[in-house]
C-alpha positions as CSV (number, residue, x, y, z in Angstrom):
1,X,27.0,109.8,139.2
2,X,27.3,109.1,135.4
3,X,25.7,105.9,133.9
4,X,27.8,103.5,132.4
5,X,26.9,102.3,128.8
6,X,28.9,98.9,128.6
7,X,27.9,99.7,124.4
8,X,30.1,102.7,124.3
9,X,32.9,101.2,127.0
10,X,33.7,98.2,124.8
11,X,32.3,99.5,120.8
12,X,34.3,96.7,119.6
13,X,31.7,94.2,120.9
14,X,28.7,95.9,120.0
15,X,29.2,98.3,116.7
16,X,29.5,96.0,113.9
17,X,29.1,95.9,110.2
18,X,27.0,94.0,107.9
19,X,29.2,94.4,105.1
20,X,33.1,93.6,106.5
21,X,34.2,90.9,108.7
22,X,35.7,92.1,112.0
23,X,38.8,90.8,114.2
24,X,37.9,91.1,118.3
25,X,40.0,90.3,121.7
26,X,37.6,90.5,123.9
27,X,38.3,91.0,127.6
28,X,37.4,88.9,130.7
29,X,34.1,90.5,131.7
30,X,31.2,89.3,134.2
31,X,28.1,87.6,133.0
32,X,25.5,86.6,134.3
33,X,24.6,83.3,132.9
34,X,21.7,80.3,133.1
35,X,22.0,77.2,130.9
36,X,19.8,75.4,129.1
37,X,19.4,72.8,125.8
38,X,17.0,72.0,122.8
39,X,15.6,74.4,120.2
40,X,14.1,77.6,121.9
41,X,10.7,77.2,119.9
42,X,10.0,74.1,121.4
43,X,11.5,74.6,125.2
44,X,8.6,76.9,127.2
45,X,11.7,77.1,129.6
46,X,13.8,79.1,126.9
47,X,11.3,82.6,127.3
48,X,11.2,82.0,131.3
49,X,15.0,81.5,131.5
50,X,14.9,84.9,129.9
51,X,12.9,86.3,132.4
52,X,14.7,84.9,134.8
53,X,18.0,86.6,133.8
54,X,16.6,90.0,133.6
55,X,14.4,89.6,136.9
56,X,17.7,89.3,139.2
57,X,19.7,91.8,136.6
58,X,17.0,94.7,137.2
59,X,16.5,93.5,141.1
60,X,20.3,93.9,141.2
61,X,20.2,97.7,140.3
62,X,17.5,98.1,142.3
63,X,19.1,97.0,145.7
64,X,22.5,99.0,144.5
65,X,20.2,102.3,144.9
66,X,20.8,102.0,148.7
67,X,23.9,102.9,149.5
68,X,24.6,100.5,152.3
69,X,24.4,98.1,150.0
70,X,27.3,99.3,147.4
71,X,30.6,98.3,147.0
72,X,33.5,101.0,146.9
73,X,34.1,100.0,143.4
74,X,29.7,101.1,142.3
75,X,28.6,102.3,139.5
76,X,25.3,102.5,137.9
77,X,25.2,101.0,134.5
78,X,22.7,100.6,131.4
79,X,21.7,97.0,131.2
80,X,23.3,96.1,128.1
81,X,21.9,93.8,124.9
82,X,21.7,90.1,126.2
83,X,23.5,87.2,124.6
84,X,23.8,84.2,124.2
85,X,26.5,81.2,123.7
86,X,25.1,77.9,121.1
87,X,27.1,74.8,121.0
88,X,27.3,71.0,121.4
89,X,28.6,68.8,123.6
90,X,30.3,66.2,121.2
91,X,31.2,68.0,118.3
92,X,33.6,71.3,118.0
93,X,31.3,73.4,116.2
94,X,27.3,73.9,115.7
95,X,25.3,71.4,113.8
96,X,21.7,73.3,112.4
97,X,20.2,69.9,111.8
98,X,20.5,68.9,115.0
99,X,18.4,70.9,117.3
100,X,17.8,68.3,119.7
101,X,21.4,68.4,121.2
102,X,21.7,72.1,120.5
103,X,22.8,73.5,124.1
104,X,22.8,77.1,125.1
105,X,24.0,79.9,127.6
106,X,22.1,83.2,128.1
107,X,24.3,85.8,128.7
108,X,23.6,89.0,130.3
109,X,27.1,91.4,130.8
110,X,27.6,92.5,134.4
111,X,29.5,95.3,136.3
112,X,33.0,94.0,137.6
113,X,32.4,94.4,141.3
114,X,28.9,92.5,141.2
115,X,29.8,89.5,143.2
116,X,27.7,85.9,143.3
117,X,26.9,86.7,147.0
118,X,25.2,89.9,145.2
119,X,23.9,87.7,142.8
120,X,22.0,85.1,145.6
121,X,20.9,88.5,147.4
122,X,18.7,89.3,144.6
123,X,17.3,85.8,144.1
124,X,16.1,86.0,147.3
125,X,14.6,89.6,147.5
126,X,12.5,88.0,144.3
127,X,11.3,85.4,146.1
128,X,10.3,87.5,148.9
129,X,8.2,89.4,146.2
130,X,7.1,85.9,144.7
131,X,8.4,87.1,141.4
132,X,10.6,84.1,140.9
133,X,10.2,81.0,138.3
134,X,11.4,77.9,138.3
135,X,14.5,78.7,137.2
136,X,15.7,81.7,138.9
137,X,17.6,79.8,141.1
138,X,19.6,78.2,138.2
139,X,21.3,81.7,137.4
140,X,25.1,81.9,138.2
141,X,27.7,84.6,137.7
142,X,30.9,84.1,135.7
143,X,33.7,85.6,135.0
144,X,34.0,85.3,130.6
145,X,37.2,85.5,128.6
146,X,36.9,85.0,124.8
147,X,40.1,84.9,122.6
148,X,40.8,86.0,119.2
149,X,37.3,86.0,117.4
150,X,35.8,87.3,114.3
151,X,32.2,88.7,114.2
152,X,29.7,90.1,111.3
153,X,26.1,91.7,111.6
154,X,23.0,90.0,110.2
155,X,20.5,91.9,109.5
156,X,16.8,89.6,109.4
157,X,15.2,87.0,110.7
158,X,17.4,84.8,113.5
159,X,16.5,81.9,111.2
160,X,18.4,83.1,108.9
161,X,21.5,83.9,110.7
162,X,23.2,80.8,109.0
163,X,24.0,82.6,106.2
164,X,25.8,85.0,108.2
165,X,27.8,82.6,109.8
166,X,28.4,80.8,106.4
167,X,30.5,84.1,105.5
168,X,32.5,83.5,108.6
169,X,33.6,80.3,107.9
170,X,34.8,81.6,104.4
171,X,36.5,84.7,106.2
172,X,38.2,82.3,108.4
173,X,38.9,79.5,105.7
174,X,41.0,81.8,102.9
175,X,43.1,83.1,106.3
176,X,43.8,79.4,107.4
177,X,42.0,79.7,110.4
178,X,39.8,77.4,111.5
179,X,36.5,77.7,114.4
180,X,36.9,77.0,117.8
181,X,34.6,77.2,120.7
182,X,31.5,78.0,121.4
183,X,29.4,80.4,118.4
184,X,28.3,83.4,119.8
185,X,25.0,86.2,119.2
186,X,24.3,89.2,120.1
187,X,21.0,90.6,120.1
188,X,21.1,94.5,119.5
189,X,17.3,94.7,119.2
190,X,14.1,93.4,121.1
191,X,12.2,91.1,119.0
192,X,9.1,92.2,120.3
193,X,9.1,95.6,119.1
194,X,11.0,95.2,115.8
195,X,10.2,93.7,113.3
196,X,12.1,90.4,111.9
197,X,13.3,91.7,108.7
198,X,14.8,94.9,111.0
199,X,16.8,92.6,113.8
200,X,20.3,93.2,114.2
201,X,22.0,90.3,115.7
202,X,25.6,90.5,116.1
203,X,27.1,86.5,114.9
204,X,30.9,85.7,116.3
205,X,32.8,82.7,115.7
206,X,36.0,82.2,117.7
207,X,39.1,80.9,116.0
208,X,42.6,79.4,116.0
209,X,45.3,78.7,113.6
210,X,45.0,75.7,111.7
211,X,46.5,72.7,113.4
């Protein structure tokens, strides 16, 4: 059975440029999600929520190796580069000097036919393994459909992804649009094996016409 590459199925949402500003619809897809608020480097729960996320993802394709277990719809699939949602609650944008009421959705794309019954099934085969944390149980599956967007690669630190976003507002101001929604990143590298100056992180700002 071939292996699905969600990378190659939907190259609009992964291949991006540093150098030109791209326009994106992007479908409703599954996610699985877990919330959380504050500045990573100063939340231990940021790394663990993480974990968390990839523990029930890989526990997932695990069980779906037994066939009893898989819907008509299965596939196997390469789990793809996680990401994750910044906002804030009382403003319509992201404030940087404000991490205190930054809030935050990890995001990690799912097949269509996993279901949230799947999802508690897995939860619970970790905690028969007692590889759970305290926030495995927080995890949810949704279904995720962002409208018109535009995105741009940064290529460096994350700290410095603000510049990067900077020339998304500008894309977005001379076209009369303006930001709305959640921003969104996309990390196309592992942090721990790169290093910072080498990330690729994928930055998209949703929009809407001027009001």
């Amino acid at each position: 059975m071939k292996k699905i590459d969600f990378k190659k199925e939907y190259k609009e949402l992964f291949r991006q440029s540093d150098k030109k500003v791209s326009y994106i619809v992007s479908p409703e897809l599954n996610y699985l999600t877990i919330e959380g608020k504050g500045h990573p480097e100063k939340n231990t729960g940021f790394e663990q929520k993480i974990g968390a996320l990839y523990g029930v993802a890989y526990t997932l394709k695990f069980m779906f190796k037994n066939p009893d277990f898989q819907p008509p719809e299965y596939f196997d699939f390469v789990i793809p580069p996680m990401e994750t949602f910044w906002y804030m609650n009382d403003c319509d944008g992201f404030d940087v000097n404000r991490p205190n009421d930054w809030r935050w959705t990890l995001l990690l794309m799912q097949a269509g036919y996993i279901t949230p019954p799947h999802i508690e099934h897995a939860k619970n085969e970790l905690i028969k393994k007692g590889k759970t944390n305290d926030f495995t149980k927080d995890l949810q599956l949704k279904k995720i459909k962002e409208e018109k967007a535009v995105q741009l690669l940064h290529i460096g630190p994350y700290n410095q992804v603000g510049e990067t976003v900077e020339k998304l507002m500008k894309e977005l101001e001379s076209k009369g649009l303006e930001p709305y929604g959640k921003y969104r990143e996309i990390y196309l590298n592992d942090s721990r094996r790169v290093p910072p100056e080498k990330l690729k992180t994928i930055c998209r700002l949703p929009f809407r016409e001027s009001l």
